[in-house]
C-alpha positions as YAML, in Angstrom:
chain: A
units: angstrom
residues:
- id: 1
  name: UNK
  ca: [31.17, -28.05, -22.14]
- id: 2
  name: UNK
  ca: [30.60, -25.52, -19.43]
- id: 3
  name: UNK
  ca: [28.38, -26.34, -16.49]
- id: 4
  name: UNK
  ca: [26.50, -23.52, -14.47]
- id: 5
  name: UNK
  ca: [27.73, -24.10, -10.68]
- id: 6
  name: UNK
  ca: [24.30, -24.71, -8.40]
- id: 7
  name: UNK
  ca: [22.72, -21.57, -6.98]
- id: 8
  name: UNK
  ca: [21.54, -22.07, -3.22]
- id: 9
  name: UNK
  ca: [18.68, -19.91, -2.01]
- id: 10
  name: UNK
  ca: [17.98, -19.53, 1.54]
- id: 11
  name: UNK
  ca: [14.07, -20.15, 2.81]
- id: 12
  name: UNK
  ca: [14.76, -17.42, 5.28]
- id: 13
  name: UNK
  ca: [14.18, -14.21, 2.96]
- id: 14
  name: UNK
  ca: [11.94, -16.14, 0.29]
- id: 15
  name: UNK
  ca: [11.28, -13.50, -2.88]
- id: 16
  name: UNK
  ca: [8.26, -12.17, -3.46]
- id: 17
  name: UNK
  ca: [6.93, -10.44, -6.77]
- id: 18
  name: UNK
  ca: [4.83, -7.32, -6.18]
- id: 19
  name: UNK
  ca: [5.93, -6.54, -2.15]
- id: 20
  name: UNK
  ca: [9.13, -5.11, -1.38]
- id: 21
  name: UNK
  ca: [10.65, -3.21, 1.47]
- id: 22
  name: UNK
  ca: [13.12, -0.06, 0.87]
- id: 23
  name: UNK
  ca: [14.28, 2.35, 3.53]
- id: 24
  name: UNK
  ca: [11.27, 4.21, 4.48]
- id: 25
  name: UNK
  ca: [8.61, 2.56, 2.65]
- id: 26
  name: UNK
  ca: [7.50, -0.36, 0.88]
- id: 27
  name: UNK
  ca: [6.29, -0.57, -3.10]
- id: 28
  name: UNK
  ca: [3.63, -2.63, -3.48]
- id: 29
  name: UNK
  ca: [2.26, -4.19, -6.57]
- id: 30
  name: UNK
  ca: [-1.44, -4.43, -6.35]
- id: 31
  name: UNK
  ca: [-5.29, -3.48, -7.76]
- id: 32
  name: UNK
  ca: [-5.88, -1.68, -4.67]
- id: 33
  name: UNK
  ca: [-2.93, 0.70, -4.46]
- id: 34
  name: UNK
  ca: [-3.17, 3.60, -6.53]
- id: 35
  name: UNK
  ca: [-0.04, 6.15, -6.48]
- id: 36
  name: UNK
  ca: [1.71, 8.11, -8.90]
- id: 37
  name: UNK
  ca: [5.08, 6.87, -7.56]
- id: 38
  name: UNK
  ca: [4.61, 2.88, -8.77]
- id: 39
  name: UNK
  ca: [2.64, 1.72, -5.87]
- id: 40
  name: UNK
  ca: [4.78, 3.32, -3.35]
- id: 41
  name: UNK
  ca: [3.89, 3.56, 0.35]
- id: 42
  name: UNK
  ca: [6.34, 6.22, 2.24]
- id: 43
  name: UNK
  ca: [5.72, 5.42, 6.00]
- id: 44
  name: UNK
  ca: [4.16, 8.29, 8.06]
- id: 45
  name: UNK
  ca: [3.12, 9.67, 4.50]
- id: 46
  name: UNK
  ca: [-0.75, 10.97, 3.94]
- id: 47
  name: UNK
  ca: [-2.92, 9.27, 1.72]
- id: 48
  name: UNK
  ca: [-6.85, 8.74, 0.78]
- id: 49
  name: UNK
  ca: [-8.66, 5.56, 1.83]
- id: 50
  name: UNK
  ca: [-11.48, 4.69, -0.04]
- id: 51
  name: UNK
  ca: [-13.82, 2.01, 1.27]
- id: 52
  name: UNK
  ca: [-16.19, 0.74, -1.31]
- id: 53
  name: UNK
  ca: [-19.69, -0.14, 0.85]
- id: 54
  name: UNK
  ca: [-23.23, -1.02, 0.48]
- id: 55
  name: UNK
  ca: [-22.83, 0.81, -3.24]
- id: 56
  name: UNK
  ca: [-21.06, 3.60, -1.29]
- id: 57
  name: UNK
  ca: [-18.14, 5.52, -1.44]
- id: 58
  name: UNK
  ca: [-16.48, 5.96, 1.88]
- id: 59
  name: UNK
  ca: [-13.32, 8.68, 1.69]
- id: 60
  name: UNK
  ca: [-10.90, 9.26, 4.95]
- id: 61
  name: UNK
  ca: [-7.37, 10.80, 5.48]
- id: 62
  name: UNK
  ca: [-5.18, 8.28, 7.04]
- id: 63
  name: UNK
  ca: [-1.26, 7.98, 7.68]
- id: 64
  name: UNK
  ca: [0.42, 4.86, 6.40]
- id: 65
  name: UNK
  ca: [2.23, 2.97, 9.16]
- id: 66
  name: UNK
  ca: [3.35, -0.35, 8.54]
- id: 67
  name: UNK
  ca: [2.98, -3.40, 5.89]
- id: 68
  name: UNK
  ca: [3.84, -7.11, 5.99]
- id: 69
  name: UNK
  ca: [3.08, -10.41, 4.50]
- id: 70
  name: UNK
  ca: [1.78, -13.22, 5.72]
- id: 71
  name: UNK
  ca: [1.67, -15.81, 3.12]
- id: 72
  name: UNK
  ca: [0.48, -14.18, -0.16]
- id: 73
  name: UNK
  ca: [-1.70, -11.86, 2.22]
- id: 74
  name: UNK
  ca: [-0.65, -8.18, 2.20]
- id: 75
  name: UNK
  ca: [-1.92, -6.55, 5.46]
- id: 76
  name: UNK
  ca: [-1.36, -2.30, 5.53]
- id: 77
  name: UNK
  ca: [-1.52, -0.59, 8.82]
- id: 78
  name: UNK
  ca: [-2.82, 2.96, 8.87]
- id: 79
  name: UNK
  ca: [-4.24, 5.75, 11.13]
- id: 80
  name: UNK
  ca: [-7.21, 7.56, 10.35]
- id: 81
  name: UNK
  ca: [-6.67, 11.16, 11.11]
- id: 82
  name: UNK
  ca: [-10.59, 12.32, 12.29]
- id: 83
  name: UNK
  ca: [-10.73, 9.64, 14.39]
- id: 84
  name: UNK
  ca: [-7.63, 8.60, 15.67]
- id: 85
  name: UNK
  ca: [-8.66, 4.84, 14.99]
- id: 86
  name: UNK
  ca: [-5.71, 2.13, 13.44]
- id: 87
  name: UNK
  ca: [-7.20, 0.29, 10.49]
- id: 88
  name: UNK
  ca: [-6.00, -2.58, 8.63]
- id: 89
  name: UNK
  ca: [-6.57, -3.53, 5.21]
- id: 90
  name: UNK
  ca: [-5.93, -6.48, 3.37]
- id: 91
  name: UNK
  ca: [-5.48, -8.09, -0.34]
- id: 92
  name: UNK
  ca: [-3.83, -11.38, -1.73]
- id: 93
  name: UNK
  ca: [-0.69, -10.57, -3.49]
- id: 94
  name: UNK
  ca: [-0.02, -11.42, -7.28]
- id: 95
  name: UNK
  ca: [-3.74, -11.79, -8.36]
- id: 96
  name: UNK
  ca: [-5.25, -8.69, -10.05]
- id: 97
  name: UNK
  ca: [-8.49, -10.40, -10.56]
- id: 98
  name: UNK
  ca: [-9.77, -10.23, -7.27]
- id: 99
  name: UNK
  ca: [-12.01, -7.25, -6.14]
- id: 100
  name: UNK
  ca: [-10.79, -4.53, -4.25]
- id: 101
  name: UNK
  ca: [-13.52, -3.21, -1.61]
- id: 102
  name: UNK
  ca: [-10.78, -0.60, -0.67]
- id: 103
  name: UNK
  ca: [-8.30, 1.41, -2.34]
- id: 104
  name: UNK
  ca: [-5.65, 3.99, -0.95]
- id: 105
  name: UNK
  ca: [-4.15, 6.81, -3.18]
- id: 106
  name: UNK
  ca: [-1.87, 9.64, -3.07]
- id: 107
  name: UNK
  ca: [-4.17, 12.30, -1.20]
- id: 108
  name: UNK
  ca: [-4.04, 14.41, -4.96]
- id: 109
  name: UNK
  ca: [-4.31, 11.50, -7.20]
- id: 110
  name: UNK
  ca: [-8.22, 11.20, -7.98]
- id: 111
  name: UNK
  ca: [-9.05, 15.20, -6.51]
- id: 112
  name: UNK
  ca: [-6.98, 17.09, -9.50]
- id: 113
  name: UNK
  ca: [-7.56, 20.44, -7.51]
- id: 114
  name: UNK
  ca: [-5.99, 19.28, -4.85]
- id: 115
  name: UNK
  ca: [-2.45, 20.94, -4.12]
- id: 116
  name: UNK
  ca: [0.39, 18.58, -3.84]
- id: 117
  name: UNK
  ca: [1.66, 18.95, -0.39]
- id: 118
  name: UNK
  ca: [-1.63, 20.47, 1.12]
- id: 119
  name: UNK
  ca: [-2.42, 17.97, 3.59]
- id: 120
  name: UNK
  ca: [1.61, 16.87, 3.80]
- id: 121
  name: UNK
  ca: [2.76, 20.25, 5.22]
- id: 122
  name: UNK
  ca: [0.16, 20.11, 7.94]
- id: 123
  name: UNK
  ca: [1.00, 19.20, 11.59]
- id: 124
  name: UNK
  ca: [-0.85, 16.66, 13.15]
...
């Protein structure tokens, strides 16, 4: 009879489903995240914030910075460009059925006459 040898896993790096860092960006599984690359976030990339208020719609440019996890809370750091002011927005990780009072897209994904690259060849 052959036994399977015991697998160790370290605590250090635990594994998460839906959150996971590559070089120069992270792909993130969740409601709020809209892109038409999976759910990924390039850093210093352009995208469209939407903040979902008082039956409003709420649109801004802003430049994706950072993410991280803290417990099953995803926290994304971004810049808006009118303003200059760093926002952070948050969701819990693995469960879709929670609202969303934000969401952040590709800059062309909702606006289909929108040009890709329009706001990503600009200098800011």
């Amino acid at each position: 009879m052959l036994m399977n040898p015991e697998v160790s896993f370290s605590d250090n790096k635990p594994c998460t489903v839906g959150f996971h860092q590559f070089d120069g960006g992270y792909r993130i599984n969740m409601p709020c995240i809209k892109t038409d690359d999976n759910n990924a976030l390039y850093t210093y990339d352009l995208y469209s914030l939407y903040d979902f208020k008082n039956k409003g719609v709420f649109e801004r440019t802003v430049k994706f910075y950072h993410a991280y996890l803290k417990g099953y809370v995803v926290t994304l750091v971004l810049l808006d460009l009118d303003n200059g002011e760093l926002l952070k927005r948050k969701h819990r990780l693995n469960i879709s059925s929670l609202p969303c009072d934000w969401m952040l897209t590709n800059t062309d994904f909702l606006d289909p006459t929108r040009q890709k690259g329009d706001l990503h060849n600009a200098s800011f």
